[in-house]
C-alpha positions in Angstrom: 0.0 0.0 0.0 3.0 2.5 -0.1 2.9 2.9 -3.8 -0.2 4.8 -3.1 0.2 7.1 -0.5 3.8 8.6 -1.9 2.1 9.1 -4.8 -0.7 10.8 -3.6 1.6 12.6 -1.5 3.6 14.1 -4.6 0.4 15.1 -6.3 -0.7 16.7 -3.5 2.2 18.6 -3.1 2.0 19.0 -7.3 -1.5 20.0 -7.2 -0.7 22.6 -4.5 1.9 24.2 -6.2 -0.4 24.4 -9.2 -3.0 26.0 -7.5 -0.7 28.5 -5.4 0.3 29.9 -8.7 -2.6 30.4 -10.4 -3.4 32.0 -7.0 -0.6 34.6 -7.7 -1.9 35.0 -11.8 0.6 33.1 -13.2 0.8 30.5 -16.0 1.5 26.9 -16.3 2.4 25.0 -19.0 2.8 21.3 -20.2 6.0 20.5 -22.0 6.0 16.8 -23.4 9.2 15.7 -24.6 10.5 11.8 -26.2 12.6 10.1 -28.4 12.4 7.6 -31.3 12.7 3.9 -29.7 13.0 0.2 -31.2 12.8 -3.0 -28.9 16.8 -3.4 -29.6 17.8 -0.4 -27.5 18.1 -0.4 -23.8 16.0 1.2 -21.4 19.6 2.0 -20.4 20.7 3.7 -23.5 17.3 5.3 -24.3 17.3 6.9 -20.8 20.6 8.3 -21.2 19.7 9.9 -24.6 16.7 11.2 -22.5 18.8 13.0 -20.0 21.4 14.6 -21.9 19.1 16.1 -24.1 17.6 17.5 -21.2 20.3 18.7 -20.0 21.6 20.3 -23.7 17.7 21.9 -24.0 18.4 23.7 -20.6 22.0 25.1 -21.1 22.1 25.8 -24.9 22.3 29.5 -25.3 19.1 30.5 -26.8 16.9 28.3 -25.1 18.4 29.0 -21.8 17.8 32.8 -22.2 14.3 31.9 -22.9 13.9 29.8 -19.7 15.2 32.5 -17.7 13.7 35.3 -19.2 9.6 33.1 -18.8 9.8 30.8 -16.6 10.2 30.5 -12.8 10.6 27.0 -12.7 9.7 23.7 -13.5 8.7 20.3 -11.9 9.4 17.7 -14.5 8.5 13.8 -14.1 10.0 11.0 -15.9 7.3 8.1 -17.6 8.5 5.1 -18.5 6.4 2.4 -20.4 6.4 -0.7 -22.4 5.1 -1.5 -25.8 5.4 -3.0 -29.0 8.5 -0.9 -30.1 10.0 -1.4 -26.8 11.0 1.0 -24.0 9.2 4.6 -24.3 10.5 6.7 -21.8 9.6 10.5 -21.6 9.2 13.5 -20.1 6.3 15.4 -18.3 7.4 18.9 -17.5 5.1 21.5 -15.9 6.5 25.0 -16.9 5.3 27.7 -14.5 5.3 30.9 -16.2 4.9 34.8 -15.3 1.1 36.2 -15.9 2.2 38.2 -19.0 4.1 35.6 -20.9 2.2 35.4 -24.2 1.8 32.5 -26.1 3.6 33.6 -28.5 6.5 33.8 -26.2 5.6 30.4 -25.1 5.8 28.7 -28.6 9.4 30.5 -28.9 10.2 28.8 -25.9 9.2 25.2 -27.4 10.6 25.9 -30.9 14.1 26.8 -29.2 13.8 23.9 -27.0 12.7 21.4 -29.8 15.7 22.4 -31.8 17.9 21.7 -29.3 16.4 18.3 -27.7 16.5 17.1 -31.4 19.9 18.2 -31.9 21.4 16.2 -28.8 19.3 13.2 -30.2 20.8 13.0 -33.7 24.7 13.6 -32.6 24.3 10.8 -29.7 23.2 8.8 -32.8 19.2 8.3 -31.7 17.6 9.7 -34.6 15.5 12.5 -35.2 12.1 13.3 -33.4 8.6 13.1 -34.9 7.8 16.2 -36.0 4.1 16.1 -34.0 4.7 14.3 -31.3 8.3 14.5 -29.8 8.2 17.6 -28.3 5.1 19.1 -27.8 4.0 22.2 -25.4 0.1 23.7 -24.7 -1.0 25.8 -21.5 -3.4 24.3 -19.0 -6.1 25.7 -17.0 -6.5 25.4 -13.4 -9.0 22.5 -14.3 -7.0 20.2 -16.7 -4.0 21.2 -14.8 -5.5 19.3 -11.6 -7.1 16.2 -14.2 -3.0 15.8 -15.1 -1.6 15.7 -11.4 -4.9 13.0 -10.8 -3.3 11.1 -14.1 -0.2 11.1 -12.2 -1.3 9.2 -8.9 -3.1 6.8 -11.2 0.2 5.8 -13.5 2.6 6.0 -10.4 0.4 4.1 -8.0 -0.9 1.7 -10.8 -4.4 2.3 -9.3 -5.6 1.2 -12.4 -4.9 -2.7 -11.6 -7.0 -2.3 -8.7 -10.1 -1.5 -10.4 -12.3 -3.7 -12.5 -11.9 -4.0 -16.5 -8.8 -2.1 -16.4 -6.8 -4.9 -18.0 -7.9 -4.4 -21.6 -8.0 -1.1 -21.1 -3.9 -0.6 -22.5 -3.7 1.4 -25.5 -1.8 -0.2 -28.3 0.0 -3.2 -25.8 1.3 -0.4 -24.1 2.1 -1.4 -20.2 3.5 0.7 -17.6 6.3 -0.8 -15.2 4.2 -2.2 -12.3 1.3 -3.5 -15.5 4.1 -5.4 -16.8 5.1 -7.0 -12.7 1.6 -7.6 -13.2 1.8 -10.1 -16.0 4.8 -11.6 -14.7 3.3 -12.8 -11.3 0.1 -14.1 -13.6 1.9 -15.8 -16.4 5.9 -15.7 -15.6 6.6 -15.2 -18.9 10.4 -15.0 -19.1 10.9 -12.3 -21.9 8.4 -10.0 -18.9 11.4 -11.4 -16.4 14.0 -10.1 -18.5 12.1 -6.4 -18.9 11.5 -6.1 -15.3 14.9 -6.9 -14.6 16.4 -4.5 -16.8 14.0 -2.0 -15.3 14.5 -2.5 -12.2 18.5 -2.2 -12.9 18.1 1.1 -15.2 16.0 2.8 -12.7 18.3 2.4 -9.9 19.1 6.0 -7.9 16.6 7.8 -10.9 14.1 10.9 -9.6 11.2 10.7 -11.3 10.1 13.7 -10.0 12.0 16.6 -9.8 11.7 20.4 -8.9 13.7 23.0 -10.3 15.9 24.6 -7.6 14.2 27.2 -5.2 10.9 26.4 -6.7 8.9 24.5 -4.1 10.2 27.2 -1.4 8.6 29.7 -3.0 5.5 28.6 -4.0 4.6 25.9 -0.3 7.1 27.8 1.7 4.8 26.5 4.9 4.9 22.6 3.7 7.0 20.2 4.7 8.2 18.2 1.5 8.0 13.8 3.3 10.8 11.9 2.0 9.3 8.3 0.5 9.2 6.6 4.0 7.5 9.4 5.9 4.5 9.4 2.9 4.2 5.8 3.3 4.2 5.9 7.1 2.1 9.0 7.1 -1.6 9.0 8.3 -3.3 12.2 7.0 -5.3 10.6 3.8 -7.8 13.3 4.7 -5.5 16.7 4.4 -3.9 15.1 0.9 -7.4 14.8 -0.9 -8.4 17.9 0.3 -5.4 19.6 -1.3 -5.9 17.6 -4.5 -9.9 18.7 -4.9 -11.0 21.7 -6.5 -14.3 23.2 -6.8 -16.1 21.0 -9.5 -14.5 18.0 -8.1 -15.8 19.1 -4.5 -19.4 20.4 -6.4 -20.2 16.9 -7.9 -19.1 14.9 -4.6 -22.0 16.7 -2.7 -24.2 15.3 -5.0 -22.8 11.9 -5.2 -24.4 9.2 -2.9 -22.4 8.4 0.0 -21.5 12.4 0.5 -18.3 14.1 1.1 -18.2 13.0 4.6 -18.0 9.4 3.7 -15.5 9.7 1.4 -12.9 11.6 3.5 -13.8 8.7 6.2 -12.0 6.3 3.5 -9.7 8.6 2.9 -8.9 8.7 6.9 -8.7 4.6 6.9 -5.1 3.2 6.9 -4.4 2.3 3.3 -7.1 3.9 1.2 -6.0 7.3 1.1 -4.1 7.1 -2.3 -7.0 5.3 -4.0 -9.4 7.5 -3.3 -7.4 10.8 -4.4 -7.5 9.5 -7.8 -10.9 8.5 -7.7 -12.3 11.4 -6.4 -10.0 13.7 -8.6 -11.2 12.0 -11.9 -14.6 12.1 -10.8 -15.2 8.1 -11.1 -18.6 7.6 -8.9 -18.8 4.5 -10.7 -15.0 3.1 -9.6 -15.8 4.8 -5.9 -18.9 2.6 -5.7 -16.9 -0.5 -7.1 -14.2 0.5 -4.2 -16.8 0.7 -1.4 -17.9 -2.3 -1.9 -14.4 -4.2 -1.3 -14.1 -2.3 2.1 -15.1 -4.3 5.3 -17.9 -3.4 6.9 -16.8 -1.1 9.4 -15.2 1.7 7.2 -18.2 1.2 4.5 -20.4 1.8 6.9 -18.1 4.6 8.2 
């Protein structure tokens, strides 16, 4: 039950710092960025094409003038996930922008960083990116902004095993790390051994989330960032889904069945807390029903 509550822990911190800055009138933006992948590279290999064209995309000369100039920082989470043309990692990065960047500005921003993100990509000998899709860049309203941190705890957590007809719910053979531990305890395929080894091995020591420097201060300077083993140990389900509602989340629970008192209950019960974040922040009355119904007595009847 850890996976859960640290990821509904970094959402909520996520979701927070979201908020806070829309509070002030500023911006955020969602920066998407990948690489061309076959199943003969390495997850290894791919991820280290991955962060050095990060890192070139950040401290080239014209896209890191832009950066300064718009943005006051990032929080940028790395996605990994396995499909038919093997490993596909890639990065999430939430840019958080001042109130009178305009998106004009903003699409300078992505064309500067695109150039240079596919640069690093072809002289490391990776190929060139698709034009559409490997580095794409759109601003998000408070709204979708929240429905993306509520994504998050759903990949991270792999909620989605937990709740029925999920399975066949994988677009295009697509699985995500803890899908593919999944279909190794059920069918022990050895090929799933050997790709859950070499994750487990190329993940070693990586963040997947990360703040830019000075970024978290200034935006939660009054919250205490848990390391992993505080969030799992921690028992305040109620204050995380709190911070991850927001008012049409919060509107349409009133009106569903059990009431918002009922659901914080759950989310007060040891365990539970990280499911019902993401259930409650996609708005799944359905999924919350299904989840009642596999609590004991006691807490269903909360």
């Amino acid at each position: 039950m850890c996976g859960p509550k640290i990821a509904a822990e970094r959402a909520t911190d996520i979701a927070m710092g979201i908020t806070e800055q829309h509070h002030r009138a500023g911006q955020v933006a969602l920066l998407t960025m990948t690489l061309r992948h076959t199943r003969a590279q390495s997850l290894s290999e791919l991820l280290t094409g991955l962060a050095g064209a990060w890192r070139h995309c950040r401290n080239s000369k014209v896209p890191r003038r832009l950066w300064r100039a718009l943005t006051t920082g990032w929080i940028k989470r790395l996605e990994v996930t396995l499909g038919p043309n093997g490993w596909h990692p890639h990065l999430h990065v939430l840019l958080f922008l001042g109130a009178d960047v305009t998106p004009e500005q903003l699409a300078e921003l992505a064309a500067a960083v695109t150039r240079a993100w596919e640069a690093h990509l072809v002289r490391q000998g990776l190929g060139t990116i698709d034009p559409e899709h490997g580095v794409t860049c759109r601003l998000l309203d408070l709204a979708s902004a929240h429905e993306l941190v509520a994504e998050y705890v759903a990949k991270s957590a792999a909620l989605e095993l937990a709740s029925p007809g999920t399975k066949t719910a994988r677009r295009h053979g697509s699985r995500t790390p803890l899908q593919l531990l999944a279909d190794l305890a059920r069918d022990g395929l050895a090929d799933d051994h050997a790709r859950w080894r070499e994750f487990e091995q190329a993940m070693k020591g990586k963040n997947q989330i990360r703040w830019s420097d000075g970024l978290r201060a200034d935006l939660l300077p009054d919250v205490d960032e848990l390391d992993d083993q505080a969030a799992a140990d921690a028992t305040d389900g109620a204050a995380r889904l709190l911070g991850a509602l927001d008012r049409r989340t919060w509107k349409a629970l009133r009106s569903w069945g059990p009431g918002p008192a009922q659901v914080i209950a759950w989310a007060e019960s040891p365990g539970t807390d990280g499911v019902v974040a993401h259930l409650v922040c996609q708005g799944l009355s359905r999924e919350l029903g299904q989840f009642a119904a596999l609590l004991p007595p006691e807490l269903a009847s909360g």
